[in-house]
N, CA, C and O atoms as a GROMACS GRO file, in nm:
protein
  396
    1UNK      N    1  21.384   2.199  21.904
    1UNK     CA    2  21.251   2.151  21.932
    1UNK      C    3  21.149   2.240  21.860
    1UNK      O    4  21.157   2.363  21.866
    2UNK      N    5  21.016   2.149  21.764
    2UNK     CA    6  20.958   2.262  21.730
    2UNK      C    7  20.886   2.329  21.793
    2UNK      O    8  20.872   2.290  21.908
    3UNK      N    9  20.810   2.449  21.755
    3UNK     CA   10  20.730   2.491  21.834
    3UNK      C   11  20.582   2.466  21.805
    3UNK      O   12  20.536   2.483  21.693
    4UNK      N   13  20.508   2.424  21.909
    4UNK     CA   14  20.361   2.378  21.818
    4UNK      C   15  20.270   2.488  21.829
    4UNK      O   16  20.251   2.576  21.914
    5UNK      N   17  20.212   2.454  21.705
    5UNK     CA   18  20.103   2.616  21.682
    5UNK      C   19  19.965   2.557  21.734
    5UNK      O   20  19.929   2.439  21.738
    6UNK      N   21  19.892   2.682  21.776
    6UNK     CA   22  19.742   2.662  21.847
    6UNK      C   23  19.694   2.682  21.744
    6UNK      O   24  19.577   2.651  21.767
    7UNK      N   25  19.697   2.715  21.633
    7UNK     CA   26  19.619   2.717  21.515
    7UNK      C   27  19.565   2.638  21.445
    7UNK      O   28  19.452   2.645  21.398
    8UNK      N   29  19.694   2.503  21.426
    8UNK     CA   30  19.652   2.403  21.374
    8UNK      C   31  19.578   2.290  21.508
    8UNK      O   32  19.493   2.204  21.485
    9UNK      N   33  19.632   2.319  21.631
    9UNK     CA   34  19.567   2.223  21.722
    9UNK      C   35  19.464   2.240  21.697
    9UNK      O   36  19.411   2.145  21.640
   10UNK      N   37  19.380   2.356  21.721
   10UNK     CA   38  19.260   2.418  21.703
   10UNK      C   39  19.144   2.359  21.589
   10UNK      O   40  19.033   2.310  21.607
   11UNK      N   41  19.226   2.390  21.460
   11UNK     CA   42  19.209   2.321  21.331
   11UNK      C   43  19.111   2.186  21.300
   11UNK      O   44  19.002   2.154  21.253
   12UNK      N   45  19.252   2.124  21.374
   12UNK     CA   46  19.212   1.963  21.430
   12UNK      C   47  19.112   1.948  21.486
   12UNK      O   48  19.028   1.879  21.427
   13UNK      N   49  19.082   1.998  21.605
   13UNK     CA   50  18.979   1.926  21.666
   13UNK      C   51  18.877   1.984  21.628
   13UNK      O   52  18.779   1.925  21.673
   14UNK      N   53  18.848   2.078  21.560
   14UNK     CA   54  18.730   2.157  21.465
   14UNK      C   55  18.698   2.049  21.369
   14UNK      O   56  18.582   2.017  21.342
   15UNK      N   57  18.805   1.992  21.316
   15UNK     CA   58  18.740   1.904  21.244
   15UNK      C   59  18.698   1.768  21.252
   15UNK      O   60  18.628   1.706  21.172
   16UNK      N   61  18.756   1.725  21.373
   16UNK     CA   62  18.719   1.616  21.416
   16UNK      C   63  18.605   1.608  21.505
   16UNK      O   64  18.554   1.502  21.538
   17UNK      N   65  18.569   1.711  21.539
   17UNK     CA   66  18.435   1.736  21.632
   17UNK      C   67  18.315   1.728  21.553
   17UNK      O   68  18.213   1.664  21.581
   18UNK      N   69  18.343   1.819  21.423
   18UNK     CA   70  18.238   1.835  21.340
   18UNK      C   71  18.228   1.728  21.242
   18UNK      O   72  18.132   1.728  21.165
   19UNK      N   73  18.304   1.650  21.237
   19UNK     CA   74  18.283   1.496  21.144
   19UNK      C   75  18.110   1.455  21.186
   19UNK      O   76  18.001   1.449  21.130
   20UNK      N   77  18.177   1.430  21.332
   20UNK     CA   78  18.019   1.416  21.392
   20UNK      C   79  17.876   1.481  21.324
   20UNK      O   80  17.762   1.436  21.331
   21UNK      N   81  17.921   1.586  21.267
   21UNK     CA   82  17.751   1.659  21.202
   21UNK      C   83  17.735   1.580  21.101
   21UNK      O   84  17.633   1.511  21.098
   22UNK      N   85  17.802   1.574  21.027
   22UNK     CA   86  17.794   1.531  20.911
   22UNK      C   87  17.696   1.379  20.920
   22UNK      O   88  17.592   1.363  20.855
   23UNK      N   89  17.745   1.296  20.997
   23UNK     CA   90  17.652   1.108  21.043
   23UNK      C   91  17.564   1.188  21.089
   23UNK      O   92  17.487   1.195  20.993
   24UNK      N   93  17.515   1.262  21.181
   24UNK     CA   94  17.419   1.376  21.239
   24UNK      C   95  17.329   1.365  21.072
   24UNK      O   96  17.258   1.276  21.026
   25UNK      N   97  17.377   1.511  21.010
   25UNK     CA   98  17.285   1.504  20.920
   25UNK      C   99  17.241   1.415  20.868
   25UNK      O  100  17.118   1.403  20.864
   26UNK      N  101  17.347   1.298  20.796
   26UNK     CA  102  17.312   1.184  20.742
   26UNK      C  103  17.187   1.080  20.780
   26UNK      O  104  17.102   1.007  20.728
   27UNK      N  105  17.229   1.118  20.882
   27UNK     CA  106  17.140   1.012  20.963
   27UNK      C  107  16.991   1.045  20.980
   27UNK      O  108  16.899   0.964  20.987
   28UNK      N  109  16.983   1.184  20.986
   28UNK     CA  110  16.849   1.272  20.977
   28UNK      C  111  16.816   1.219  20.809
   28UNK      O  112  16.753   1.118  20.778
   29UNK      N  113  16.856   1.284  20.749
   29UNK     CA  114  16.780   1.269  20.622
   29UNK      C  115  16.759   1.090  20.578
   29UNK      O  116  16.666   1.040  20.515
   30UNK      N  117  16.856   1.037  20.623
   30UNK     CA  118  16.814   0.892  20.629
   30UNK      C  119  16.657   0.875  20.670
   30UNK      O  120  16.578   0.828  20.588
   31UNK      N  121  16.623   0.911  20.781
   31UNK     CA  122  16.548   0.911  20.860
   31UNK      C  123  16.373   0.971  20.788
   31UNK      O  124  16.263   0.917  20.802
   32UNK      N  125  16.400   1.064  20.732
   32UNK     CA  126  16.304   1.144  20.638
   32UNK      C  127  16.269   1.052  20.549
   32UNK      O  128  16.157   1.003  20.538
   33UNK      N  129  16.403   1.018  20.456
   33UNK     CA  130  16.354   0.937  20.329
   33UNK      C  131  16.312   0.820  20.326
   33UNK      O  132  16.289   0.769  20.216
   34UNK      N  133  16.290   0.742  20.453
   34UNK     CA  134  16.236   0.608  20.518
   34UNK      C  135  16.114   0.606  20.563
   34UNK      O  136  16.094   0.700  20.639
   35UNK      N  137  16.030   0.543  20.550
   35UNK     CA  138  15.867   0.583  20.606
   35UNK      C  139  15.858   0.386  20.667
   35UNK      O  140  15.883   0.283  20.604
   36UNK      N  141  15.824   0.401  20.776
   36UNK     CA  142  15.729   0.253  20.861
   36UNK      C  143  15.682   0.208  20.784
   36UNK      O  144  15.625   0.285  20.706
   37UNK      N  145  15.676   0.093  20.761
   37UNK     CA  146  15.551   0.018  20.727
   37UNK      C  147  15.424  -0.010  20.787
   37UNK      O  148  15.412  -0.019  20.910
   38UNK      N  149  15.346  -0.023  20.723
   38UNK     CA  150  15.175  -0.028  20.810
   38UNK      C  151  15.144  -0.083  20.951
   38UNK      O  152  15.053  -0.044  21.023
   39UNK      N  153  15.266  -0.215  20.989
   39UNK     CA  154  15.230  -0.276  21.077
   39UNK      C  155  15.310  -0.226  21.183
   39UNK      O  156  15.334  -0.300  21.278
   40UNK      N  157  15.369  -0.065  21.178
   40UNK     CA  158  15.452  -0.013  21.270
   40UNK      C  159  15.592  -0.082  21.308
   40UNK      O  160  15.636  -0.124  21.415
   41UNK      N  161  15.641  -0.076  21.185
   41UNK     CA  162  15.769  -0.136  21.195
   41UNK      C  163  15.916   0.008  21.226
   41UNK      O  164  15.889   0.128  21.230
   42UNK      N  165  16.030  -0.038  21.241
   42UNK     CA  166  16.053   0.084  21.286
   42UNK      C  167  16.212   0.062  21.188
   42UNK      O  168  16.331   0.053  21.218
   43UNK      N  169  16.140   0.060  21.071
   43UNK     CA  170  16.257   0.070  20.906
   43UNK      C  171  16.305   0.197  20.941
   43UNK      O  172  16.426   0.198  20.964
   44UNK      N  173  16.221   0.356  20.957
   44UNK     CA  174  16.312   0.455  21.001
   44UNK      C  175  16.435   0.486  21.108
   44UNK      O  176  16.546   0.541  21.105
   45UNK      N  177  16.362   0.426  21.194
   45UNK     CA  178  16.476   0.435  21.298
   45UNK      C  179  16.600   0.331  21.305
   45UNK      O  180  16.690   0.339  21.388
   46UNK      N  181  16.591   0.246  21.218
   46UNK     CA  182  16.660   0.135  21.210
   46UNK      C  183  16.761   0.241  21.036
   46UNK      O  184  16.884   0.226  21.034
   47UNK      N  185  16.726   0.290  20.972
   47UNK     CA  186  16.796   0.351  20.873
   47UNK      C  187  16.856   0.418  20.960
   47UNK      O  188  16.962   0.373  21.004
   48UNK      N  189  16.806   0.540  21.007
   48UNK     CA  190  16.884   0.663  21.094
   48UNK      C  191  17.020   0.563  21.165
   48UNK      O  192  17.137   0.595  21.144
   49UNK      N  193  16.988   0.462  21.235
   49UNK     CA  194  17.071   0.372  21.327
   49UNK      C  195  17.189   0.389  21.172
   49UNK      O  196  17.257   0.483  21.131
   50UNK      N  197  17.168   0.272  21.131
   50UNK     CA  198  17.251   0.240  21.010
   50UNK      C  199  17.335   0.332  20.968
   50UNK      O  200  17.458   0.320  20.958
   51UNK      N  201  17.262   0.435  20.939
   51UNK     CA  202  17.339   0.544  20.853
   51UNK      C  203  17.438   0.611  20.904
   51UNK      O  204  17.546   0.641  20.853
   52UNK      N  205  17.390   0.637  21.023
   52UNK     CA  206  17.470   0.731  21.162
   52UNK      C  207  17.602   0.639  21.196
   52UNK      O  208  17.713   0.690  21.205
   53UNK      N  209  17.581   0.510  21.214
   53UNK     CA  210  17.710   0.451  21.304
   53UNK      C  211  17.806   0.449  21.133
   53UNK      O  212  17.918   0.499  21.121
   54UNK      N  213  17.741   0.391  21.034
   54UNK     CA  214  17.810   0.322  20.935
   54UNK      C  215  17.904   0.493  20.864
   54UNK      O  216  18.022   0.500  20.830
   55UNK      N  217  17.801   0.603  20.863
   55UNK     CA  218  17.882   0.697  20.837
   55UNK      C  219  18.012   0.742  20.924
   55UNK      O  220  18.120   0.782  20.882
   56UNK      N  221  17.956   0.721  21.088
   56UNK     CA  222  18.076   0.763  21.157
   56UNK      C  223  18.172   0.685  21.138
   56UNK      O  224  18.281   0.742  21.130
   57UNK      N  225  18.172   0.557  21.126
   57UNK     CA  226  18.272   0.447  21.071
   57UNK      C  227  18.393   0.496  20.982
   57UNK      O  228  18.514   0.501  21.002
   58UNK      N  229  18.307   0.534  20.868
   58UNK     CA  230  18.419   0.570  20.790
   58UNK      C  231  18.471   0.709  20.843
   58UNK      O  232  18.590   0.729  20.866
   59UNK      N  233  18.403   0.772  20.855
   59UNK     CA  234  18.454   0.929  20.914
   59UNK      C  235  18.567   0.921  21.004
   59UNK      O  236  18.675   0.980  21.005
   60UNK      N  237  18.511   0.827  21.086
   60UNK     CA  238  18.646   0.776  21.182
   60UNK      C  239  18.747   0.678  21.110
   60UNK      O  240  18.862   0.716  21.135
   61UNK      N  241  18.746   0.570  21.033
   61UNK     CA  242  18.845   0.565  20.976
   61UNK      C  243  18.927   0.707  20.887
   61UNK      O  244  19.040   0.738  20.925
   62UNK      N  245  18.883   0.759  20.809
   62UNK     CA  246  18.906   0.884  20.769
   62UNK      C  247  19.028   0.965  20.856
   62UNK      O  248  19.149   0.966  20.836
   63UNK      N  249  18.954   1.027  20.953
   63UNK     CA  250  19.057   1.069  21.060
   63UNK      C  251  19.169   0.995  21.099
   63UNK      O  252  19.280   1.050  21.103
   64UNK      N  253  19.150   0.836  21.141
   64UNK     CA  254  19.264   0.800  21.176
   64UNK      C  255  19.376   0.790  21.040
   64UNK      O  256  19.498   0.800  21.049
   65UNK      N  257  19.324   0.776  20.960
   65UNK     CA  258  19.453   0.741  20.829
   65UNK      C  259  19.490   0.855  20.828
   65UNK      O  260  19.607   0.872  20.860
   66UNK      N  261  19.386   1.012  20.782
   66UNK     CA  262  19.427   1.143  20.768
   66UNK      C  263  19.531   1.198  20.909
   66UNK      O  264  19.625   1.277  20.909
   67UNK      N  265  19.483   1.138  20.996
   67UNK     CA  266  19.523   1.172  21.113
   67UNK      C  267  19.761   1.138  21.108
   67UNK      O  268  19.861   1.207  21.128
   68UNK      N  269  19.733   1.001  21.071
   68UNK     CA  270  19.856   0.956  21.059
   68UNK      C  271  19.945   0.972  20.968
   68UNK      O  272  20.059   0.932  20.988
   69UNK      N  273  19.910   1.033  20.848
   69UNK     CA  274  19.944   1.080  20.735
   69UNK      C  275  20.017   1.226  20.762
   69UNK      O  276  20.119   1.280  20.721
   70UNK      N  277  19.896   1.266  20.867
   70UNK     CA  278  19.972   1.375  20.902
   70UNK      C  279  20.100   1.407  20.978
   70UNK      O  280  20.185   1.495  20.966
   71UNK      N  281  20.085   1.310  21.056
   71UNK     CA  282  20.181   1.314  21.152
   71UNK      C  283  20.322   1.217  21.113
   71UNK      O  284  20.426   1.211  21.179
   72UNK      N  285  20.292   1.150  20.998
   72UNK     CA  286  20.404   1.112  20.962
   72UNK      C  287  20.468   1.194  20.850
   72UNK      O  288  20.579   1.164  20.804
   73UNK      N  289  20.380   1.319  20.797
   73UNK     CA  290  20.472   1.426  20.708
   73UNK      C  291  20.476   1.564  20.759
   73UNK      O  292  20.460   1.670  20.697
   74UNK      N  293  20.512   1.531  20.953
   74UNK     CA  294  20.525   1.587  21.025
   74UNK      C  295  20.441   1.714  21.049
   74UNK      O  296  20.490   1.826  21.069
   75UNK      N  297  20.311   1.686  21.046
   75UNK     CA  298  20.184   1.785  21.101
   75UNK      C  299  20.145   1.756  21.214
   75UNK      O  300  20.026   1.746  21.245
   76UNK      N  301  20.243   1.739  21.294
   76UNK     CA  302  20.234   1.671  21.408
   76UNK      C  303  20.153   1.693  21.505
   76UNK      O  304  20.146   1.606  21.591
   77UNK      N  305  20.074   1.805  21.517
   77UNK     CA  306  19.989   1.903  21.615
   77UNK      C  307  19.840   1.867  21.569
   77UNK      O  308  19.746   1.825  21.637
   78UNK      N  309  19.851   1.908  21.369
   78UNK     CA  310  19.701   1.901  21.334
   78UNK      C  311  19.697   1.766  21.323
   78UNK      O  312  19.584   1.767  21.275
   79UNK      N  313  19.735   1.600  21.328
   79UNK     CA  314  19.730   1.513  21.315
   79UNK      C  315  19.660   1.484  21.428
   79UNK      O  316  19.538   1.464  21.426
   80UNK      N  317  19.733   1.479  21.537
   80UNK     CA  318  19.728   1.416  21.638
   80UNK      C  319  19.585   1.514  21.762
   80UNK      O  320  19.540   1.465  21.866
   81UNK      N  321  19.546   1.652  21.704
   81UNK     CA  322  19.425   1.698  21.756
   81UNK      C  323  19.293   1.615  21.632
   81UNK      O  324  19.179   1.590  21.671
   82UNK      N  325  19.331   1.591  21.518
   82UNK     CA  326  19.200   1.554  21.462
   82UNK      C  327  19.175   1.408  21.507
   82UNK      O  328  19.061   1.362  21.520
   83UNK      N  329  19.285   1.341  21.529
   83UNK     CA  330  19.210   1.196  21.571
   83UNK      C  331  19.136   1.252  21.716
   83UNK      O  332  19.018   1.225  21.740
   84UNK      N  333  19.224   1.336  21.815
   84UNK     CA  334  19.144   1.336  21.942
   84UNK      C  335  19.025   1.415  21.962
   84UNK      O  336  18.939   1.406  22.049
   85UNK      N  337  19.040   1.523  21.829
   85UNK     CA  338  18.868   1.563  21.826
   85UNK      C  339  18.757   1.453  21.820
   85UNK      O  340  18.653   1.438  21.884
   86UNK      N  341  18.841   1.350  21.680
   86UNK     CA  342  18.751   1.246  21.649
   86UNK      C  343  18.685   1.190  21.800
   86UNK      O  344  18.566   1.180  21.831
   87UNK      N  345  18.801   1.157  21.879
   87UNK     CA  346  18.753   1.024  21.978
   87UNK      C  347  18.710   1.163  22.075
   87UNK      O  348  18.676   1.102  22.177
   88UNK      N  349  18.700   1.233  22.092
   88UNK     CA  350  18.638   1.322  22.179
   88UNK      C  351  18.490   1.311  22.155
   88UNK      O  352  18.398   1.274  22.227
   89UNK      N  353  18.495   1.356  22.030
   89UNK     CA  354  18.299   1.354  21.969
   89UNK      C  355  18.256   1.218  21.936
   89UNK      O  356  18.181   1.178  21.848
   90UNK      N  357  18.323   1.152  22.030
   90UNK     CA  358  18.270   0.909  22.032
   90UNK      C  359  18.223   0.950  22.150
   90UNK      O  360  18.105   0.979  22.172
   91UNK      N  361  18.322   0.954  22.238
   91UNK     CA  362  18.313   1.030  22.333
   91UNK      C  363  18.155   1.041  22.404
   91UNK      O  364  18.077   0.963  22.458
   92UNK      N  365  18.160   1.201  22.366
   92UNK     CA  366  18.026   1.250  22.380
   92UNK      C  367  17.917   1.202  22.334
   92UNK      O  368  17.811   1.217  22.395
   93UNK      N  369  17.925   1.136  22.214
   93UNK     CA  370  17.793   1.064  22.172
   93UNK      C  371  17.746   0.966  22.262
   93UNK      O  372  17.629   0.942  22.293
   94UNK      N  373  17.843   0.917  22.297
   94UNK     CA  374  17.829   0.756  22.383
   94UNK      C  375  17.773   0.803  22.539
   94UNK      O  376  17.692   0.728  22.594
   95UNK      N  377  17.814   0.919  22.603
   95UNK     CA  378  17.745   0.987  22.732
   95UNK      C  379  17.596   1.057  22.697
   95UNK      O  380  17.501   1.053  22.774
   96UNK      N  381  17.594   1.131  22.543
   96UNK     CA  382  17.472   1.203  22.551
   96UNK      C  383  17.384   1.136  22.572
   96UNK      O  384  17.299   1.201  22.632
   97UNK      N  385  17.347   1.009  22.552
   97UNK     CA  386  17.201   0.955  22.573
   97UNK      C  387  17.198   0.916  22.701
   97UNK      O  388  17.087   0.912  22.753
   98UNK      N  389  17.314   0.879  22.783
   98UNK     CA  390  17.303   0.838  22.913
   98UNK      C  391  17.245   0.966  23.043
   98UNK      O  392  17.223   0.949  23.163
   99UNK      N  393  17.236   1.065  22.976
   99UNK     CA  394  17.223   1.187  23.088
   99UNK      C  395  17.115   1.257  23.034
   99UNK      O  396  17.072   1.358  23.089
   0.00000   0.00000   0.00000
C-alpha cells in the first residue's frame, strides 16, 4: 500500500484554492477597464460577472482534467486534493455572499 505524502495533499489544495484569485483578479481588472454608460447602465458589473464565472469555468475545467490526469499517472494524493481544493473554493464563494 502506498504511502500518501502531506506534501503533495497540501500542494493540491494550494492550488486549487488559489485558482480562485486568479477569476478574483480577472474579474477586478475586468471591472476597471469597463466604464457605465451615461444612462447608468451597469456594463461594469455585468463584465466583472462575466469574467469571474467564465474564468472560473475554465479554471475549473482545468483542475478537473489536470486533476484526473493525475490520478490516472498515479498522483493520486495531488490529483484528487486539487479538484477538492477546486470544489472547496465553489464552495466558499457560493456561502460568502450569503453571510
Amino acid at each position: 500500500m502506498p504511502t500518501s505524502n502531506l506534501g503533495q495533499r497540501l500542494l493540491g489544495l494550494a492550488i486549487g484554492l488559489a485558482s480562485h484569485s486568479i477569476a478574483f483578479l480577472f474579474g477586478f481588472i475586468a471591472g476597471r477597464l469597463v466604464q457605465p454608460s451615461e444612462g447608468g447602465g451597469f456594463e461594469d458589473i455585468a463584465a466583472v460577472a462575466l469574467v469571474f464565472l467564465g474564468t472560473d469555468a475554465i479554471i475549473g475545467l482545468a483542475a478537473l482534467i489536470g486533476g484526473g490526469v493525475l490520478i490516472a499517472k498515479g498522483r493520486r494524493d495531488l490529483g484528487i486534493t486539487l479538484i477538492a481544493g477546486w470544489l472547496i473554493g465553489v464552495v466558499a464563494i457560493w456561502l460568502f455572499p450569503r453571510n
